[in-house]
C-alpha positions as CSV (number, residue, x, y, z in Angstrom):
1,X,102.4,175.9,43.0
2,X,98.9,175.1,42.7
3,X,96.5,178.0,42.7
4,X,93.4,177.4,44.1
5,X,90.0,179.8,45.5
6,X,87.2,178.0,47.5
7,X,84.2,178.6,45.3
8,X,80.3,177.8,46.6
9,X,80.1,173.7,46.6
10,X,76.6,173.7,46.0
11,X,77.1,177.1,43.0
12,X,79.8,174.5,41.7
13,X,77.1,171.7,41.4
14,X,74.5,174.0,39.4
15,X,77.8,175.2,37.4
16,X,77.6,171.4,36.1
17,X,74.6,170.4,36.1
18,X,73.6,173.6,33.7
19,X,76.5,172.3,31.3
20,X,74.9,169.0,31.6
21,X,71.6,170.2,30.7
22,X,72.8,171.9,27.3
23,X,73.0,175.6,29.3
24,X,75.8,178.0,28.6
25,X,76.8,179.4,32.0
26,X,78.9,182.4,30.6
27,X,77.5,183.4,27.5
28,X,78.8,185.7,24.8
29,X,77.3,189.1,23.4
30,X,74.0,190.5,24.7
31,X,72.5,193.5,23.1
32,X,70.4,195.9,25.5
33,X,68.8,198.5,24.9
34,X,67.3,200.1,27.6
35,X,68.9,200.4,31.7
36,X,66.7,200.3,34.5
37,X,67.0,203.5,35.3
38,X,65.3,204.9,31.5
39,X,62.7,201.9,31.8
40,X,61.6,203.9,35.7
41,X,61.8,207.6,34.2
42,X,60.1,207.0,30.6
43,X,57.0,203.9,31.7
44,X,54.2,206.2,30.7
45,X,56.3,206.0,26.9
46,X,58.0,202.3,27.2
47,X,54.9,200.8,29.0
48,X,54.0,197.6,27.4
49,X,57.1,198.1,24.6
50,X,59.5,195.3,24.4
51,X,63.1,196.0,25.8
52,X,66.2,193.6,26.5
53,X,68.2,194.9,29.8
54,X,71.0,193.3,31.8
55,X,72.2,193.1,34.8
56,X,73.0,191.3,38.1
57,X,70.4,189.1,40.1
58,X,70.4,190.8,43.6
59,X,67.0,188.9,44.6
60,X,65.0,186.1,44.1
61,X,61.5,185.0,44.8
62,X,59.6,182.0,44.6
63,X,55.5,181.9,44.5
64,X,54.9,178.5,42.2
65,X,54.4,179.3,38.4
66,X,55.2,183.1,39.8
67,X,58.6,184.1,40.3
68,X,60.6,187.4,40.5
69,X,64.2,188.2,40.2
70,X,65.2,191.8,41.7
71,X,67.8,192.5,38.7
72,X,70.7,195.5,39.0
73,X,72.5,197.6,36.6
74,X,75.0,200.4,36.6
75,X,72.6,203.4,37.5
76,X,69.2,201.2,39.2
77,X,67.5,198.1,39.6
78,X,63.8,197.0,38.3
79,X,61.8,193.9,39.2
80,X,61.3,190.6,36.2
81,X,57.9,189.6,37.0
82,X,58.3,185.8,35.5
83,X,55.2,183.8,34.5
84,X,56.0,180.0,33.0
85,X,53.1,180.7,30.2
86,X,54.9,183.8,29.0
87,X,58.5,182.5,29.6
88,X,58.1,179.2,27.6
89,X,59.3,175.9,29.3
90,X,63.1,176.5,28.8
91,X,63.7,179.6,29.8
92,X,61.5,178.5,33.0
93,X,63.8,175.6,33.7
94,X,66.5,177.6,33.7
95,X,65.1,179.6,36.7
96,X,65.9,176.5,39.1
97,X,70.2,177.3,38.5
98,X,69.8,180.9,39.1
99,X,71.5,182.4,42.2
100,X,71.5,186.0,43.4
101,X,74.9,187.5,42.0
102,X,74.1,186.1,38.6
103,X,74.3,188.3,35.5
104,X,71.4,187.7,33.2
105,X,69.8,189.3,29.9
106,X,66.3,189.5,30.4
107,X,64.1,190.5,27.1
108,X,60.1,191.2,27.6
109,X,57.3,193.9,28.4
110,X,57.4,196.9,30.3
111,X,54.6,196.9,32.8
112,X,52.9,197.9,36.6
113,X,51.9,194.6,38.5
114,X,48.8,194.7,40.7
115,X,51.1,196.3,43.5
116,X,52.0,199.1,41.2
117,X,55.3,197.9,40.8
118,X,57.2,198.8,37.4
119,X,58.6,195.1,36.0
120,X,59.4,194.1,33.2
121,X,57.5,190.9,32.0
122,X,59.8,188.2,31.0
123,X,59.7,186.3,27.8
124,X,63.1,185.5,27.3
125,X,66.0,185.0,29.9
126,X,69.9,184.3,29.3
127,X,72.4,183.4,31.7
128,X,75.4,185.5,30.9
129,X,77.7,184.9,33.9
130,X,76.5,181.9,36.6
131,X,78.5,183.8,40.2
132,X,80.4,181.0,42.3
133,X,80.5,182.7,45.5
134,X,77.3,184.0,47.5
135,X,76.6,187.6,47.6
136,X,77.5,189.2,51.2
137,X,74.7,190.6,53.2
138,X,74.0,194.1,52.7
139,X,75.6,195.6,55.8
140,X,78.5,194.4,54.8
141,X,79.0,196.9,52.0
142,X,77.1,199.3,54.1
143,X,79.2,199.4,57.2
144,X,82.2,197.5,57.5
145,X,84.7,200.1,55.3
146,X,87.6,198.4,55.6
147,X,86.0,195.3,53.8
148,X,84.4,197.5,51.2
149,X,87.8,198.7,50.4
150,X,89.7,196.0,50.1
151,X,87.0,194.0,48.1
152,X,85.9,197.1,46.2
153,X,83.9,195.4,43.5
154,X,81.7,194.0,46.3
155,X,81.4,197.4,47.5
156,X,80.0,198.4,44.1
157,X,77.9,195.7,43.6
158,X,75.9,196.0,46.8
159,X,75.8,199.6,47.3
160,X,74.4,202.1,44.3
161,X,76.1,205.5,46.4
162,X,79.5,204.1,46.1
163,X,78.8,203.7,42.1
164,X,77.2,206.7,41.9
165,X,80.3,209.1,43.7
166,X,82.2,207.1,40.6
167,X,80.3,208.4,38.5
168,X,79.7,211.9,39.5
169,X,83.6,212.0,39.5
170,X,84.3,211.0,35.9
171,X,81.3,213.7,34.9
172,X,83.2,216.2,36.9
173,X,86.4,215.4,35.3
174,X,85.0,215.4,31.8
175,X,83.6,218.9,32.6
176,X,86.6,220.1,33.7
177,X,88.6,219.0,30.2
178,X,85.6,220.7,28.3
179,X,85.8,223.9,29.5
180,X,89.7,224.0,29.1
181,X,89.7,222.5,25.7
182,X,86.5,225.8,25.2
183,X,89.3,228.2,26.2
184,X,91.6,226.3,23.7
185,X,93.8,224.8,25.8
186,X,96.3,221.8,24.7
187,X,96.6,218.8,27.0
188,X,99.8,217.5,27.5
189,X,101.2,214.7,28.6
190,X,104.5,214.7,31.1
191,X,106.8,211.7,31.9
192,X,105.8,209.7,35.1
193,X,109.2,208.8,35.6
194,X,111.4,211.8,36.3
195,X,115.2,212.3,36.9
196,X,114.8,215.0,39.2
197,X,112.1,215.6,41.8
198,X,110.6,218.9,41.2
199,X,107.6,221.2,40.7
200,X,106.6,220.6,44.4
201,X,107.2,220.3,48.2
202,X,106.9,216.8,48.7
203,X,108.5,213.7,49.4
204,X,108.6,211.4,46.0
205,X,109.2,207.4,45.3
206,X,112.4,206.5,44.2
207,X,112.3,203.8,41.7
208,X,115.1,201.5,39.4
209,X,115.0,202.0,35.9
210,X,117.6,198.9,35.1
211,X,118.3,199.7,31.3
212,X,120.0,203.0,32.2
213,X,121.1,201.8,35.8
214,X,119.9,204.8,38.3
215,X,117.2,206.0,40.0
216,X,114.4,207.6,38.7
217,X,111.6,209.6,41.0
218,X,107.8,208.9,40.2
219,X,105.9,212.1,39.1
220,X,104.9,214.8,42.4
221,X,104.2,217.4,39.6
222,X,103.4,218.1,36.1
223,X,104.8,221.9,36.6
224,X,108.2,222.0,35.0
225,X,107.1,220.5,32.0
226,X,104.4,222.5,31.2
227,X,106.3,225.8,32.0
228,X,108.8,223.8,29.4
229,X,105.9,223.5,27.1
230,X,105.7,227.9,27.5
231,X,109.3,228.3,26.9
232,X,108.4,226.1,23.4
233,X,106.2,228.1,22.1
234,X,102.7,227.3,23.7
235,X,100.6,229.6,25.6
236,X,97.8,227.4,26.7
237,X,98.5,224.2,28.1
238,X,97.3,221.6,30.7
239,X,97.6,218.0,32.1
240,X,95.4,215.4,34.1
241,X,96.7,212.9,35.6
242,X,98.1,210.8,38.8
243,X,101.4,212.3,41.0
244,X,102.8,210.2,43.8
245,X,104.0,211.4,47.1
246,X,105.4,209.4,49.4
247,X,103.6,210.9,52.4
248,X,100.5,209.6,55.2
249,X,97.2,208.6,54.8
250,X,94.3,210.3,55.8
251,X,90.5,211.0,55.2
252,X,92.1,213.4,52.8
253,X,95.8,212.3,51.5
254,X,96.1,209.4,49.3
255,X,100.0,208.5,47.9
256,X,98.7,208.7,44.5
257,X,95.8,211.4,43.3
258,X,94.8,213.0,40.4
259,X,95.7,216.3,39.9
260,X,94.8,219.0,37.2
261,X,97.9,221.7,36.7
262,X,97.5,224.1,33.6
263,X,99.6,227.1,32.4
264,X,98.6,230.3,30.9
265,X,101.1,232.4,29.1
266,X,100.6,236.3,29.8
267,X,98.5,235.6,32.4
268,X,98.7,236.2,36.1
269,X,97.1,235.4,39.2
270,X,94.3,237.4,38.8
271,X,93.5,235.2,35.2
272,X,94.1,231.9,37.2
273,X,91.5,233.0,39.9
274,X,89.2,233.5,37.2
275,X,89.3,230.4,35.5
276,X,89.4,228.6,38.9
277,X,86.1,230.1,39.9
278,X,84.7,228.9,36.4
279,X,86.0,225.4,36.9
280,X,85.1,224.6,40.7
281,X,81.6,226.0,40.2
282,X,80.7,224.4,37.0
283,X,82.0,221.0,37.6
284,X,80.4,221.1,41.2
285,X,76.8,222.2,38.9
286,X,77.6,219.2,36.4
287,X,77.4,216.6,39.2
288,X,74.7,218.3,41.4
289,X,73.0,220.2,39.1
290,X,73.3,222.8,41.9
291,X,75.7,225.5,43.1
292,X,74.8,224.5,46.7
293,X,75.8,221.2,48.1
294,X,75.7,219.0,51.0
295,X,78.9,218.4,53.0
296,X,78.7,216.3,56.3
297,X,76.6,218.4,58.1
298,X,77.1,221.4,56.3
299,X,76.0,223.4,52.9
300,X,78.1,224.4,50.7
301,X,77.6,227.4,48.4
302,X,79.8,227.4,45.5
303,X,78.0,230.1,43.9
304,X,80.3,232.8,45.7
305,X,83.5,232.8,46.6
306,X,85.5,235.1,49.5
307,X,88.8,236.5,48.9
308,X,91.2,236.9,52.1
309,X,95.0,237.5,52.4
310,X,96.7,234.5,54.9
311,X,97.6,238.0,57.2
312,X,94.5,239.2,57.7
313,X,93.0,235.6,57.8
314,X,95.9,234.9,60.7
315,X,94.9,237.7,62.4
316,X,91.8,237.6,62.4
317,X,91.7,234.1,64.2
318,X,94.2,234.5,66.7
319,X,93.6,238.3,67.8
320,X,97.7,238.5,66.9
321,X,98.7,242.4,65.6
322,X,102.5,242.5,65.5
323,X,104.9,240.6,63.8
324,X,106.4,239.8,66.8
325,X,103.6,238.4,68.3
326,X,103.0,236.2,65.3
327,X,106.6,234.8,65.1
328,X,106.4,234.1,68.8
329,X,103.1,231.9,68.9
330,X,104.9,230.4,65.7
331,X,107.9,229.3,67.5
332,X,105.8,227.5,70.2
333,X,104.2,225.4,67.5
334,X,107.4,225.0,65.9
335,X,110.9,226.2,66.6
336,X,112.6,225.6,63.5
337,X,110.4,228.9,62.1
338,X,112.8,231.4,61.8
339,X,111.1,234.5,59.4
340,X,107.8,236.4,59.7
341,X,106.1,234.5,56.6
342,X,107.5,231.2,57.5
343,X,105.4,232.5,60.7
344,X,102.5,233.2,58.7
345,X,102.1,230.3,57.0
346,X,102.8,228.1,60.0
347,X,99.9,229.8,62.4
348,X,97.7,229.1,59.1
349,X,98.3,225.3,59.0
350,X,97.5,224.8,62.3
351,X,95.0,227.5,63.6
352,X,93.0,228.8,60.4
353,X,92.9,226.3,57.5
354,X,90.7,223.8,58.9
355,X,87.8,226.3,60.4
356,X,87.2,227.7,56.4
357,X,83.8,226.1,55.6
358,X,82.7,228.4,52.2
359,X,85.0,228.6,49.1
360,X,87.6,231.1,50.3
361,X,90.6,232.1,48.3
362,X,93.7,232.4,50.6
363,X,96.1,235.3,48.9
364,X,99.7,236.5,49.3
365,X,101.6,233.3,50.6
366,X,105.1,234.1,52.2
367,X,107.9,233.7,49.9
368,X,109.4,231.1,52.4
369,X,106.8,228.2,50.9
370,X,106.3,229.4,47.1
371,X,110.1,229.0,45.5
372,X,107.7,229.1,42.1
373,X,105.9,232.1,42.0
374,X,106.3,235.9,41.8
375,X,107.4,238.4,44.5
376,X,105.4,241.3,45.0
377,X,107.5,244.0,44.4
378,X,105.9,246.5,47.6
379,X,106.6,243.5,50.0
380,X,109.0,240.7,48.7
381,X,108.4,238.8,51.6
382,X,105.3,237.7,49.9
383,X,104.2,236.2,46.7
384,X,101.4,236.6,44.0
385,X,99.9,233.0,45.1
386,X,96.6,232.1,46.2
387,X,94.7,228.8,47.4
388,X,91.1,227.8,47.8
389,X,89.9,226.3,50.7
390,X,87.0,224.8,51.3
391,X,85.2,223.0,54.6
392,X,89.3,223.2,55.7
393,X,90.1,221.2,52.5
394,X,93.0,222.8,50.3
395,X,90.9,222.4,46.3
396,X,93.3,225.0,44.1
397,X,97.1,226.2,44.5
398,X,97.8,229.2,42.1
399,X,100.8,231.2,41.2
400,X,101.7,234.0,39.0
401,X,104.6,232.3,37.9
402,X,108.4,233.1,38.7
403,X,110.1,233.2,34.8
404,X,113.2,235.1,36.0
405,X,115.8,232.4,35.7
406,X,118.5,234.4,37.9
407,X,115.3,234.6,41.2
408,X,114.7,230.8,40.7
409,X,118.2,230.0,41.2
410,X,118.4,232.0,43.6
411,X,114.8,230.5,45.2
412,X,116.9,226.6,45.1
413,X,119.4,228.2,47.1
414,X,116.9,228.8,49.5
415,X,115.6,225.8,49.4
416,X,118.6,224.0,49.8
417,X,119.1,226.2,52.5
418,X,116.1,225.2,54.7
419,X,116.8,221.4,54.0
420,X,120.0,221.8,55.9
421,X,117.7,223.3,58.7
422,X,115.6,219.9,58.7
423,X,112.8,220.8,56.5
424,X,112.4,218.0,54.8
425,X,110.1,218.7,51.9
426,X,111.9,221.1,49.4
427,X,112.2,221.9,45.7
428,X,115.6,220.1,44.3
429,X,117.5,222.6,42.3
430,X,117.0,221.2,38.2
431,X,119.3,223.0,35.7
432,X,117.6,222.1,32.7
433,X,114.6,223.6,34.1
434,X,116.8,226.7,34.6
435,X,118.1,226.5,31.2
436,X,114.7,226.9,29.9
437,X,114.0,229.9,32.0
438,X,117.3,231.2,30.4
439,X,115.5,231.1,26.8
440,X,113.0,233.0,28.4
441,X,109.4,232.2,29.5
442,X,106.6,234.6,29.1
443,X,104.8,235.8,31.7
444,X,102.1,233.3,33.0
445,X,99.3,232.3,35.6
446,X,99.1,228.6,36.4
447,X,97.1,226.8,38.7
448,X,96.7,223.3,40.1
449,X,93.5,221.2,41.4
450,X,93.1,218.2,43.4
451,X,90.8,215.9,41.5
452,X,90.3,213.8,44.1
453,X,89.8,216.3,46.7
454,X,87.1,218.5,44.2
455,X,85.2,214.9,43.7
456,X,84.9,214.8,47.9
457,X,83.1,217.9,47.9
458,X,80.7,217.5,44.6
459,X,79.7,213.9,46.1
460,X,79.5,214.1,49.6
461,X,82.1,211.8,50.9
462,X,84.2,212.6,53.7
463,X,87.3,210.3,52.6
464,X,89.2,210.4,50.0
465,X,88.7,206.6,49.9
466,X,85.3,207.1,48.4
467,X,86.3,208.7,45.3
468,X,88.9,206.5,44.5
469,X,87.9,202.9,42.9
470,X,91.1,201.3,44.6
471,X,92.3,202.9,46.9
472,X,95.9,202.7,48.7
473,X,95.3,200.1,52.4
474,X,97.4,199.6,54.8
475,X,98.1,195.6,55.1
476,X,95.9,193.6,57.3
477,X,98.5,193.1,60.0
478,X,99.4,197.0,60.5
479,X,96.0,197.9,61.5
């Protein structure tokens, strides 16, 4: 089979007719110096200095021996005021081939037209890459989503917001690895493929490993292994990176996402609340350089954070007292609840998560739902476990963690127990895992954060979509 893309005819004929004229449409090595965005913030230092920038041609105008190219970058763009006098014949000639889309080198003078405009005055100009297909208009990466998904590097060449919530993201990541490695944790890295799905309630991908001839599950969690990493001998460990679940889409679920889990041995809840504080606030300040952000329509203020039980939380939205009151609105969401946290939790999900707007930490999560964590010994129906919610968006999951291997066993039985009564997304008992436990495990706190989810809130973007470069779509003929 013959591969084959319809490129620009007429693009295609100045592709030739530059190789004809002894031009090199995709050069080699260009060194810059300055971006456009330095060249804007420092004129009063760079003006009339010599720089060499590069970028792509987004705009071009022609006013005879005058012409101006409107050239891009990663953080900005800056206008190339072009003179034939100051360009030399050439460099002029080459002018007449150049499309917007190109990617160009452009060395010459920092200066202010008569407009005011801040250029830089062209002396030299290379073509680095000629572009064989036209630039779409600009409402096309402004509007039309689906398109600006599916062709994302169209997206981010047309629109600086989407390159900037990039951006912002990988800051906020870095931030987040700096303060852990600060508080001298060791990041790890866990298999992807795993022979037992575990360390969350989720549905995973099953997947063919052919040299050992079974099926392997692709990564929902990073937790046993690291709580395998405290039964070694570490007490401060962590991992970043993607887990899978084979689950919806939504403005906030994504099948793959990044995720931060890190374990701290002889530590407990109240530690992991700490250090989640530390992280959400400091990452949010290292993309904003604020504690208060813009969400939708709302303000965010990450510089405090409330503290609520999912009880009082419950019954403070519903106006429900008793337990029996509770289990009964419950049931009329869902029959298959049976207990009084499985209650709980259930009125949560559907009445109260979504209407928390400021960083609120949920505490005391029925035991039902956290087969990981610690019971509290005055009420075993509960757990030490919190979450942290924010405009209705789950950001942290946090456990003291459960290292009494004969309770986790006994917590799998459970489990397998309310699989049998069609609850679909349940821990799968590992014995290795329990084998560890058996060696013993030290007391510990450990904690979990969407990445993706965090990156939402420090940038503004109300899908998940827009803080992922590539994002999972559904084919063209589902929609």
């Amino acid at each position: 089979m013959e591969f084959k893309v319809d490129f620009d005819p007429e693009r295609i004929e100045k592709l030739k007719l530059l190789e004809e004229n002894g031009f090199e449409p995709y050069g080699g090595k260009y060194d810059v110096d300055k971006h456009t965005v330095e060249i804007r913030e420092s004129f009063d230092s760079l003006e009339n200095s010599k720089v060499r920038i590069a970028g792509r041609v987004m705009g071009k105008r022609d006013h005879g021996k005058l012409k101006f190219l409107d050239l891009s970058d990663e953080r900005g763009s800056i206008q190339i005021y072009i003179h034939e006098n100051s360009l030399g014949k050439r460099p002029f000639e080459l002018l007449a081939y150049i499309d917007a889309g190109d990617i160009i080198g452009v060395e010459g003078k920092v200066v202010k037209t008569k407009t005011g405009e801040i250029s830089v005055d062209a002396e030299n100009i290379t073509l680095l890459s000629k572009s064989l297909l036209p630039l779409p208009p600009k409402w096309y990466g402004l509007e039309d989503t689906e398109k600006r998904y599916r062709r994302r590097y169209l997206d981010f060449i047309i629109n600086t917001e989407s390159r900037e919530k990039i951006r912002k993201g990988s800051l906020m990541v870095s931030k987040i690895r700096q303060i852990l490695e600060r508080k001298g944790f060791v990041e790890v890295v866990v298999p992807t493929l795993q022979s037992i799905s575990g360390g969350g309630n989720a549905k995973p991908f099953v997947t063919h490993y052919n040299a050992l001839d079974r099926d392997l599950y692709l990564k929902i969690a990073s937790e046993l292994y690291l709580k395998r990493m405290l039964v070694g001998g570490f007490e401060k460990v962590f991992d970043i990176s993607k887990d899978f679940r084979n689950e919806g889409m939504d403005t906030r679920h994504n099948p793959e996402f990044m995720m931060l889990e890190l374990y701290q041995a002889y530590g407990d809840i109240g530690t992991m609340l700490e250090i989640s504080e530390e992280l959400i606030k400091e990452t949010i300040f290292s993309a904003n350089h604020t504690y208060k952000v813009q969400f939708g329509d709302r303000e965010l203020d990450f510089s405090k954070f409330q503290i609520k039980t999912m009880e009082d939380a419950v019954k403070e939205v519903t106006g429900l007292k008793s337990e029996s009151e509770i289990i009964k609105a419950a049931n009329n969401i869902n029959p298959k609840v049976s207990s009084y946290g499985e209650a709980v939790n259930e009125l949560f999900e559907n009445k109260v998560s979504d209407n928390i707007v400021q960083p609120t930490f949920i505490t005391r999560f029925p035991i039902e739902v956290s087969p990981l964590a610690k019971k509290i010994q005055e009420d075993k129906r509960f757990v030490y476990r919190f979450e942290l919610y924010v405009a209705g968006i789950e950001i942290v999951n946090a456990f003291s963690e459960l290292n009494d291997p004969i309770d986790q066993i006994s917590r799998f039985n459970t489990e397998a127990e309310r699989k049998q009564r069609g609850i679909d997304e349940t821990q799968e008992f590992d014995r290795d895992f329990v084998e560890a436990l058996g060696y013993g495990m030290p007391p510990a706190g450990g904690l979990g954060i969407g990445i993706d989810r965090l990156q939402m809130l420090g940038t503004n973007s109300k899908s998940i979509k827009e803080i992922i470069a590539f994002p999972q779509l559904r084919t063209l003929d589902e929609e």
